[in-house]
N, C-alpha and C positions, 0 to 999 in steps of 0.2 A: 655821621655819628659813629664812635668808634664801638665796636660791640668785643666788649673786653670776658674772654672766656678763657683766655692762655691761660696754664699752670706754667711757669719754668720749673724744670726737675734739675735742682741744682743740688749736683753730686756734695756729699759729705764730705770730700776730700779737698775741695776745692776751698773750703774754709781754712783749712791748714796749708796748702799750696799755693792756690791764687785767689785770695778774697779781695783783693783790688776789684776783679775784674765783676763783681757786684754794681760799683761805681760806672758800670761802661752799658748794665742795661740800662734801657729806655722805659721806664713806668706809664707812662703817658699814653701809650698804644695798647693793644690788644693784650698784653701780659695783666691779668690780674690777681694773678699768687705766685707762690712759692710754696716749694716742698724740697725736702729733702732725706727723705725714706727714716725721718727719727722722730724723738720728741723732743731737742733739746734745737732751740731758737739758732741761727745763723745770723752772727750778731754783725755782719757785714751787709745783711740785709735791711739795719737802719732803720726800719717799720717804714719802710717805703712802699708795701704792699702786705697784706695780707700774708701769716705763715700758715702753712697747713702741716699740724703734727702729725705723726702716722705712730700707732702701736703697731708695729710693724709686724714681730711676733709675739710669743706668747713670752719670753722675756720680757719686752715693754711694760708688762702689767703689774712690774713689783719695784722696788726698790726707787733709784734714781727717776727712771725714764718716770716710771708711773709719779711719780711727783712732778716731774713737768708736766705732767698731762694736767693735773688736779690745778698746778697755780699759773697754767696759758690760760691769757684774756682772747685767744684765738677761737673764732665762731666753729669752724668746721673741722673733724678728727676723723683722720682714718682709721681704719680698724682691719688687719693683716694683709700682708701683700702674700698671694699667691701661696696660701696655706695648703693649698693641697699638692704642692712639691713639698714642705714641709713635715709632713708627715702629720697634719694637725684634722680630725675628724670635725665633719659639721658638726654633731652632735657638743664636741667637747668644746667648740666655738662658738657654740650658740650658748653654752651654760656658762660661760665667758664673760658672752655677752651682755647675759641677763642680770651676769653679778658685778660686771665694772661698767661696763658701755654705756648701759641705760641709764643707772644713777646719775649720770655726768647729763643730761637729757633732761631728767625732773628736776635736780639739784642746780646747775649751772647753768641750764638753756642752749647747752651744746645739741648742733646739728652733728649725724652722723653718717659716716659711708661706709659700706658692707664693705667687707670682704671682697681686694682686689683679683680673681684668678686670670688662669692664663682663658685663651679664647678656644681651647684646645679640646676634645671631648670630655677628659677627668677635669676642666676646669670649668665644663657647662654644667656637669651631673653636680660635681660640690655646690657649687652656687647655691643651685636649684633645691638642694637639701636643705642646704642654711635657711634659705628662704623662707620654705614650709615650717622650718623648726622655731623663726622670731618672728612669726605673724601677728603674733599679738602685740611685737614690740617691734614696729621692724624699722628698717635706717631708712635715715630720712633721703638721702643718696646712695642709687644703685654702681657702683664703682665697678671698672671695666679694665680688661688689657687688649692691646690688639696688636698682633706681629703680624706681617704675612709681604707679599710681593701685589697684588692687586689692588688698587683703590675702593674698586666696586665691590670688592669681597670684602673689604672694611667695612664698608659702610652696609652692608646687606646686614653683617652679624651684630653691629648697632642695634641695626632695627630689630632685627631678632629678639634680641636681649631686653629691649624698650617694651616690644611686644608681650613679653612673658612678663616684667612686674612692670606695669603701665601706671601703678600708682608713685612710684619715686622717678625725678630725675636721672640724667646718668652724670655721672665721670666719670670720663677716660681718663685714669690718673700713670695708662701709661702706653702710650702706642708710637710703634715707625713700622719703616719699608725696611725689610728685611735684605733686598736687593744689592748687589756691591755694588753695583753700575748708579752713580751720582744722578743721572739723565731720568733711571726712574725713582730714583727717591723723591727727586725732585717735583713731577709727574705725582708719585702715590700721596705725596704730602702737600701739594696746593689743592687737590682732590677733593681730600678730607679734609682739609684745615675750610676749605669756602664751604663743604657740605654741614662741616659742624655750625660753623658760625651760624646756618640760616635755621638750624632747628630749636624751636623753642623748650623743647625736654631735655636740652642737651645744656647740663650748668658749666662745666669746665671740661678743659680738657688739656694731655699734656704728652710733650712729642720727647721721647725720649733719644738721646739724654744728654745735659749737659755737664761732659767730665773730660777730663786731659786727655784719656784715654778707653775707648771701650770697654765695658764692664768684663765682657768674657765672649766667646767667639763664634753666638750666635746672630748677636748684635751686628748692623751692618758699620763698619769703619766710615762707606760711603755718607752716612743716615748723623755723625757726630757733630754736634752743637759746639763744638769746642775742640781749638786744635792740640797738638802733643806742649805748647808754648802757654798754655792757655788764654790766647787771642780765640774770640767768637769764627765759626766758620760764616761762608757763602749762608748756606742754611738757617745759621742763628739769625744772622742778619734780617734775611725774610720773614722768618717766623715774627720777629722783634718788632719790625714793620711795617710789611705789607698785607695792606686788608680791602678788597679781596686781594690773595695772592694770585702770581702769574707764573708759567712758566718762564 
């Protein structure tokens, strides 16, 4: 049985560059969404999987975007990536939250996912704020990021974070190996791709990222889903694939 928890994070630009290559995933394995760090549909994606909208920042929440938010028949909605390089206060995200996020919750039956931060100390203290501050109303998914070079240390800081709100799921709505060397990305990402699959708190998850080219120059080159031609890498392949993965 295939235990379907893939996100594919299919870059925003690839709809204007190569949205053929939509047609070349594989639905039928382990991939069961899609995102794309906005709220406006990928319409090369066909409804051949589930989309996941994000309010990515606090822009999202007016004009355009926040309209597609209001008329997606999509179940589950992000809610900021990595607000706290933003400059965006828990406090002022949580009163945000209370006045758009929720509504979409009692009114439309939207599931929601916190606040994605980094895994980094000002990305554990934010959280942890937020958290305290929507108790009363709080997201139905604990969203997560995770960089680093270890396997084992990905998956410790999971459990950490599962640990402290035990009542939501997570998604990982964005994590890789940080590593240049292919040999361990490879290694850090069959690790965790077989360690997620087998836990039951763990709803989705998503291996960052699939785009022509690396976001910017933290990201490992080794770790890309997608070559400079936009052909799938070695890695896409697997991910697409193989369950359990292998070395």
């Amino acid at each position: 049985m295939v235990i379907k928890k893939r996100c594919l994070l299919w870059d925003w630009t690839n709809t204007k560059n190569c949205p053929q290559m939509m047609d070349k995933v594989d639905f039928h394995g382990p991939f069961v969404s899609v995102s794309n760090w906005n709220t406006w549909y990928p319409t090369e994606l066909k409804h051949r999987a589930p989309f996941r909208p994000m309010v990515r920042l606090e822009a999202q929440l007016s004009g355009q975007d926040w309209q597609n938010i209001l008329d997606s028949t999509e179940a589950i909605i992000h809610y900021f990536n990595e607000p706290e390089r933003a400059n965006i206060s828990a406090q002022h995200a949580a009163d945000l939250w209370h006045r758009q996020m929720v509504p979409l919750r009692k009114s439309k039956g939207k599931k929601l996912v916190s606040p994605s931060c980094s895994n980094d100390q000002a990305g554990q203290a934010w959280i942890a704020d937020f958290m305290g501050r929507v108790r009363n109303s709080p997201p139905n998914y604990l969203g997560l990021h995770y960089y680093g070079t270890k396997g084992s240390e990905a998956i410790g800081f999971i459990q950490s974070m599962h640990k402290k709100f035990p009542k939501q799921k997570v998604i990982v709505s964005e994590i890789a190996c940080i590593s240049r060397n292919y040999h361990d990305v490879l290694n850090f990402t069959v690790q965790v791709t077989n360690w997620l699959d087998q836990q039951d708190w763990v709803a989705e998850y998503g291996w960052f990222g699939c785009m022509e080219h690396p976001a910017d120059n933290f990201v490992s080159p080794a770790a890309q889903l997608m070559k400079p031609d936009g052909k799938f890498t070695d890695l896409m392949n697997r991910i697409m694939h193989d369950q359990p993965m292998k070395v």
